[in-house]
C-alpha atoms as a printed R data frame, in Angstrom:
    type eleno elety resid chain resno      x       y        z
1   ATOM     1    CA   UNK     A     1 34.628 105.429 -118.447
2   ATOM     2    CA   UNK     A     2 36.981 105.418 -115.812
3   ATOM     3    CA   UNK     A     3 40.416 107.580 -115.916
4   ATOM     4    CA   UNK     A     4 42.968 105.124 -116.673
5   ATOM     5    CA   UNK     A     5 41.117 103.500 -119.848
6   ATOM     6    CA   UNK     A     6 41.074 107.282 -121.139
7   ATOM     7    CA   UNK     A     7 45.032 107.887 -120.529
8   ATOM     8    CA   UNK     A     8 45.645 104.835 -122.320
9   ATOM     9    CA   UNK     A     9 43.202 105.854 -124.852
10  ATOM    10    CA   UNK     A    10 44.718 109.097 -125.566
11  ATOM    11    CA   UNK     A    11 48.497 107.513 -125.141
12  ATOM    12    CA   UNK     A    12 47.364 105.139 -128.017
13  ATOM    13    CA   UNK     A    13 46.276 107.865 -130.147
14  ATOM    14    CA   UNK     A    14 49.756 109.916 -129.512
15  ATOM    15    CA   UNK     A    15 51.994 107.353 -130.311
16  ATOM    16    CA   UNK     A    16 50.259 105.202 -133.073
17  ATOM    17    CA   UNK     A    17 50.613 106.444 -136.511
18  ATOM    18    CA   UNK     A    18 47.398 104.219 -137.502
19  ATOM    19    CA   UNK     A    19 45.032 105.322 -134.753
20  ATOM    20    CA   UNK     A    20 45.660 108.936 -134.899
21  ATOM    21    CA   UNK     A    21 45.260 108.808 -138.548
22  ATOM    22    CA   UNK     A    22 41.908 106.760 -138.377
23  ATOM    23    CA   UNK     A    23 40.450 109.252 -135.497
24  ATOM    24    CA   UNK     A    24 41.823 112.103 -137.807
25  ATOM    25    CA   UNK     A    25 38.822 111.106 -140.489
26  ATOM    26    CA   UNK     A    26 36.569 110.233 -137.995
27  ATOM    27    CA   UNK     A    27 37.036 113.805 -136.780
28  ATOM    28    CA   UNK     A    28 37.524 115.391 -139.640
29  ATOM    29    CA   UNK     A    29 33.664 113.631 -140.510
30  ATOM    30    CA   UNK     A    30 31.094 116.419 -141.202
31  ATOM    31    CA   UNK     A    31 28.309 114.633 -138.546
32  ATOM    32    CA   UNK     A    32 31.317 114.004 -135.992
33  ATOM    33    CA   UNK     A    33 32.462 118.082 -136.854
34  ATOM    34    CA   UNK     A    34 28.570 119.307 -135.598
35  ATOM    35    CA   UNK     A    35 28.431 117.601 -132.686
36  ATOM    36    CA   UNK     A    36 31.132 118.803 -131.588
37  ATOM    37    CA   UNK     A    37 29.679 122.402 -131.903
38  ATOM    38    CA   UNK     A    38 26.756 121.500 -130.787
39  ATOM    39    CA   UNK     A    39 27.367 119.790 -127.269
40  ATOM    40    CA   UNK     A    40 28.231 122.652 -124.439
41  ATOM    41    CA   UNK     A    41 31.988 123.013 -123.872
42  ATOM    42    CA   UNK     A    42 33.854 120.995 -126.599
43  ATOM    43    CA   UNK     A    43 33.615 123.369 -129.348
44  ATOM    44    CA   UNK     A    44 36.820 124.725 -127.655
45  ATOM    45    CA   UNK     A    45 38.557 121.191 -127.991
46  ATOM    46    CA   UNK     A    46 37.739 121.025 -131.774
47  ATOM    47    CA   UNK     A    47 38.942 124.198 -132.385
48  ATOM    48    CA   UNK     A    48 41.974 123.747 -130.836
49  ATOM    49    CA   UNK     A    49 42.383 120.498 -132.656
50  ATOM    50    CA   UNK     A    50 41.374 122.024 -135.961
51  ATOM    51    CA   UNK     A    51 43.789 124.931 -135.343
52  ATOM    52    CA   UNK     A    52 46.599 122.574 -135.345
53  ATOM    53    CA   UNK     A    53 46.083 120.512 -137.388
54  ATOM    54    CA   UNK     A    54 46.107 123.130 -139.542
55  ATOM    55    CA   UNK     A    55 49.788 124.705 -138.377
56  ATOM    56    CA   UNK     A    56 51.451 121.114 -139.196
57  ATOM    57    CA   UNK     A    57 50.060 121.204 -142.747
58  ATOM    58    CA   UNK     A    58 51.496 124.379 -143.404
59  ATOM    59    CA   UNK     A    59 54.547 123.382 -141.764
60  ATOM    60    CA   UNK     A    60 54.720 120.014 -143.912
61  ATOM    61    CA   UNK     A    61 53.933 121.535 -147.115
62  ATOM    62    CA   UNK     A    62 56.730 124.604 -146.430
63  ATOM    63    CA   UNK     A    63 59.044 121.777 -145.277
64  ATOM    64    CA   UNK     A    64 58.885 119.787 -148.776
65  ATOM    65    CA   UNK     A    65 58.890 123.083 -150.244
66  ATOM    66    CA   UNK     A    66 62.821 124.287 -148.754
67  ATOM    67    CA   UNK     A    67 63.624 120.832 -149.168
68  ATOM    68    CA   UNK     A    68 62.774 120.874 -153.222
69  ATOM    69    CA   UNK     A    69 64.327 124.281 -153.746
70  ATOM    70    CA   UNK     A    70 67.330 123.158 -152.147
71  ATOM    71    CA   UNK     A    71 67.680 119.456 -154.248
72  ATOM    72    CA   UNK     A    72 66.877 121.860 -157.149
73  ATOM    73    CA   UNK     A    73 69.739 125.109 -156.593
74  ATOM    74    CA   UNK     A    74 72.112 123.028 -153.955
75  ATOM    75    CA   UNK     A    75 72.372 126.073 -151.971
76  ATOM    76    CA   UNK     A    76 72.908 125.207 -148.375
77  ATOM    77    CA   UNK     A    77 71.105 128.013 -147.019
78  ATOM    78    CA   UNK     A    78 67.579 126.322 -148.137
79  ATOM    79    CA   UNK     A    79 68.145 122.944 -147.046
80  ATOM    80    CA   UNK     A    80 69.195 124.998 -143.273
81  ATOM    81    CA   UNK     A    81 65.574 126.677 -143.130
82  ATOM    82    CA   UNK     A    82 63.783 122.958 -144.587
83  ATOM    83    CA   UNK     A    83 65.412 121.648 -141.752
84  ATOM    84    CA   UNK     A    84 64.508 124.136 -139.341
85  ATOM    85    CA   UNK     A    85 60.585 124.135 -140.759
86  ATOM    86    CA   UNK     A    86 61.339 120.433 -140.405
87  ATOM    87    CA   UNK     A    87 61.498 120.715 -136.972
88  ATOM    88    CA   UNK     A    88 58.718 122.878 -136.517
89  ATOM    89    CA   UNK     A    89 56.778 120.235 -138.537
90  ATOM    90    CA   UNK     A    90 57.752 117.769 -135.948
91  ATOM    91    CA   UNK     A    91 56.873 120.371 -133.028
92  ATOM    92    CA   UNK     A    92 52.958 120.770 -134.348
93  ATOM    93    CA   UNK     A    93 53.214 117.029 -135.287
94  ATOM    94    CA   UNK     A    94 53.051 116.859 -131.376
95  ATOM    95    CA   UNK     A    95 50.712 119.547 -130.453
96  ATOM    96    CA   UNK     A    96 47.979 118.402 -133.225
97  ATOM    97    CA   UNK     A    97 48.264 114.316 -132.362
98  ATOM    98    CA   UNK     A    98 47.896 116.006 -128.241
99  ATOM    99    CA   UNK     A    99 44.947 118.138 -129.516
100 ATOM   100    CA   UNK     A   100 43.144 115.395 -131.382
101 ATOM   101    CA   UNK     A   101 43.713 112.806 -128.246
102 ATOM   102    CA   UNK     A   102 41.877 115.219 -125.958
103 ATOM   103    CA   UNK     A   103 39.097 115.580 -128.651
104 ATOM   104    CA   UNK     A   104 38.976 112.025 -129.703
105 ATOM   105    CA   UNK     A   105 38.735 111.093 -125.447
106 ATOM   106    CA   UNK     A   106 36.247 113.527 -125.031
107 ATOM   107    CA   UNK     A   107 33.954 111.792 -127.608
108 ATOM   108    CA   UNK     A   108 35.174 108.580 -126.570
109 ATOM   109    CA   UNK     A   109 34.283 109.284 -123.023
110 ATOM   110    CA   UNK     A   110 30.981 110.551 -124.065
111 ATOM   111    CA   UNK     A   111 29.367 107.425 -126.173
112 ATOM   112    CA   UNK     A   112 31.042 104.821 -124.355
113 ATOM   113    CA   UNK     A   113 30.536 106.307 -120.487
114 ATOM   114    CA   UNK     A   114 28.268 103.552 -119.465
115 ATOM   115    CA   UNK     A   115 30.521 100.687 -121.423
116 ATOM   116    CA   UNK     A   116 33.139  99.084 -119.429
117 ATOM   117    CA   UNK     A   117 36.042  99.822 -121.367
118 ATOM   118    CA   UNK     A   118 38.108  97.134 -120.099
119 ATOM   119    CA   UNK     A   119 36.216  94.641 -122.040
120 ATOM   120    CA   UNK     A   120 35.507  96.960 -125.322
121 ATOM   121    CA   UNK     A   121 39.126  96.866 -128.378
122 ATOM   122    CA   UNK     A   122 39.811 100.256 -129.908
123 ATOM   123    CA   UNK     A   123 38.726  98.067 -133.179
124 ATOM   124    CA   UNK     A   124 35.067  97.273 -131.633
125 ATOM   125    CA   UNK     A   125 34.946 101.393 -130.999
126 ATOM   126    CA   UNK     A   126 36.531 102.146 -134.556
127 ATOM   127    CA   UNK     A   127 33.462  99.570 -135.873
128 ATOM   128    CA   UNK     A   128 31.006 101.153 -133.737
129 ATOM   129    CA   UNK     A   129 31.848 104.590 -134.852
130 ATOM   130    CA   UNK     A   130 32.223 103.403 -138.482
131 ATOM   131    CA   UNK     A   131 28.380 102.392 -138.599
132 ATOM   132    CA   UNK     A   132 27.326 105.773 -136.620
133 ATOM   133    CA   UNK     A   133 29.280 108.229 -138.481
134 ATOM   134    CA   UNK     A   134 29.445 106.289 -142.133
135 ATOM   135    CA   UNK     A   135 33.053 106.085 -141.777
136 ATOM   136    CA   UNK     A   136 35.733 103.193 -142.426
137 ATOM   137    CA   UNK     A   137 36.353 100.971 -139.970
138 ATOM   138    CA   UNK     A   138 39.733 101.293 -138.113
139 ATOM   139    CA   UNK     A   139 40.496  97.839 -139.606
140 ATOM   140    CA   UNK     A   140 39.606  99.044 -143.210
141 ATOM   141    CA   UNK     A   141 41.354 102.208 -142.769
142 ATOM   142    CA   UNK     A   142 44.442 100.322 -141.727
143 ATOM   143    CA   UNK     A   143 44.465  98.262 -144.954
144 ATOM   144    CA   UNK     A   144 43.940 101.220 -147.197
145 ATOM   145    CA   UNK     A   145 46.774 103.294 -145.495
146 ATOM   146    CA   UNK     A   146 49.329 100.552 -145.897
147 ATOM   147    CA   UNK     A   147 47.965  99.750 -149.593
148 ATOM   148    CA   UNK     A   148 48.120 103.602 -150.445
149 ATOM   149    CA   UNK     A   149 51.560 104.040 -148.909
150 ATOM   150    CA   UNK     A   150 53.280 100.837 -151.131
151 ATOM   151    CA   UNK     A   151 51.336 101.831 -154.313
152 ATOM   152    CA   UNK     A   152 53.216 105.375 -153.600
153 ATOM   153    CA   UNK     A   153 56.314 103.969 -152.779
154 ATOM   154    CA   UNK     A   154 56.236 101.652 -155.832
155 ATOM   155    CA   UNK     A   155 55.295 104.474 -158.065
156 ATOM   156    CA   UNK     A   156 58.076 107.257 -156.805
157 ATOM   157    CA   UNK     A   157 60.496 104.054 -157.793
158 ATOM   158    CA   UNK     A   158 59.509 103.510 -160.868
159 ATOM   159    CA   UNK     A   159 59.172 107.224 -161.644
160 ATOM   160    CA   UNK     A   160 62.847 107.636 -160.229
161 ATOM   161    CA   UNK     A   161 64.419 104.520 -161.782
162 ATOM   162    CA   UNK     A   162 63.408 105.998 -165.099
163 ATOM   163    CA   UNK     A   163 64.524 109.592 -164.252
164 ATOM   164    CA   UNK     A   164 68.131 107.864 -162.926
165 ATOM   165    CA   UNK     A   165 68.642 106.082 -166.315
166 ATOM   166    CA   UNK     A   166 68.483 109.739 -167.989
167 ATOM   167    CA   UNK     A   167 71.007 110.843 -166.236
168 ATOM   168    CA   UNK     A   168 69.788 111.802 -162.590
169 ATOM   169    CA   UNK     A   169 72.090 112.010 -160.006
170 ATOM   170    CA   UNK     A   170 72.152 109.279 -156.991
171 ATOM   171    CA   UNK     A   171 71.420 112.426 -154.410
172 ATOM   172    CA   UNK     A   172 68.692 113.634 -156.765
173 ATOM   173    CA   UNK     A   173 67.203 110.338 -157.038
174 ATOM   174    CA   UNK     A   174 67.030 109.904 -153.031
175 ATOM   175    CA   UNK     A   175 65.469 113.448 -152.594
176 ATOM   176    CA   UNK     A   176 62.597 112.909 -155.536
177 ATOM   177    CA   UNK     A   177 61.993 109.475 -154.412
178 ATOM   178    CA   UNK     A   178 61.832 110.259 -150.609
179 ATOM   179    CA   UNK     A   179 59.609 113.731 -151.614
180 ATOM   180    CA   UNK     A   180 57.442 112.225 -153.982
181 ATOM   181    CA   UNK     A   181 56.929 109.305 -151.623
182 ATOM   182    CA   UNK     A   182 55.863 111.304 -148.754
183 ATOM   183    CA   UNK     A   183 53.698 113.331 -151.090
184 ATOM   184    CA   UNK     A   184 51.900 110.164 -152.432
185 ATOM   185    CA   UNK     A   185 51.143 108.902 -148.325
186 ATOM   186    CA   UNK     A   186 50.059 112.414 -147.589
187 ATOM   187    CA   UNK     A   187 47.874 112.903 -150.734
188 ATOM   188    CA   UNK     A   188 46.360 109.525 -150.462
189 ATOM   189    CA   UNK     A   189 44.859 109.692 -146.932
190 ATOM   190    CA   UNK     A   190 41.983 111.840 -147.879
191 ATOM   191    CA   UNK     A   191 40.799 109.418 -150.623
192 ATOM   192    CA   UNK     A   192 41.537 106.703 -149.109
193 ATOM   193    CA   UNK     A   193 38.865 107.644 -146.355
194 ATOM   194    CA   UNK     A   194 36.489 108.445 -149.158
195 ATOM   195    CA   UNK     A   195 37.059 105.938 -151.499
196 ATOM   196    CA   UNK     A   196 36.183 103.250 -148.300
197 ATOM   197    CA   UNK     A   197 32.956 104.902 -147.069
């Protein structure tokens, strides 16, 4: 696999919200996980992906934690530190979706090095991959993510709509929907890989 094909590859992964996500399960795939280990000199590049990966969690979940103290007490010191974690969420955001391109191109690279790439979609790899590794397809994947995300939209507006009508106030209606939301998207992307094995 030639050089450019891998930059674009990796440039894809960055900047799409869909592909990193589906390359996040296939990585985060037990079979995909032991190779890794097992082939000489990319243990380092899962590590490093793992590693941060794990950082923007933590970040994330303290984020949405400031951010829930603050729509709870109104004290403007605690939505100033959710916004700073917020942009230390957005910081690892960048180093994990880096770390999980060079891991992702690395295995890419690897399976597909006699394949010219040129002729081969990201889809035909993502269905490839799918039968190897037992995982959805990156065109399955895609329809679960966006049918998770509006089933957790529609359910933090209903849940807010009824919590408005008892006396809820506009801002705290934005913040729970907007929290609960992102908490539904965030929650659902582990079972949505599962449920589509």
């Amino acid at each position: 696999m030639d050089d450019k094909n891998l930059k674009m590859l990796r440039s894809t992964i960055r900047r799409d919200k869909h592909v990193r996500r589906w390359f996040l399960g296939l990585l985060a795939a037990n079979k995909v996980r032991e190779e890794f280990y097992a082939a000489p000199g990319s243990s380092a590049l899962y590590k490093n992906f793992s590693q941060s990966l794990k950082k923007q969690k933590l970040s994330l979940i303290n984020c949405v934690l400031l951010v829930t103290i603050f729509s709870l007490s109104r004290q403007p010191l605690w939505l100033a530190a959710g916004g700073i974690m917020f942009g230390l969420f957005i910081l690892r955001l960048n180093s994990s979706a880096k770390n999980l391109a060079e891991a992702a191109a690395w295995m890419v690279s690897r399976d597909f090095a006699d394949t010219d790439m040129a002729r081969t979609t990201l889809y035909q790899i993502g269905e490839i991959y799918s039968r190897k590794y037992r995982v959805p397809s990156l065109v399955d994947a895609l329809y679960a993510f966006d049918s998770a995300a509006i089933a957790a939209i529609l359910i933090s507006l209903v849940f807010n709509l009824s919590a408005l009508s008892s006396s809820l106030s506009i801002f705290k209606f934005f913040s729970v929907f907007i929290l609960l939301s992102l908490a539904g998207v965030a929650l659902s992307f582990p079972a949505v890989f599962k449920k589509i094995k």
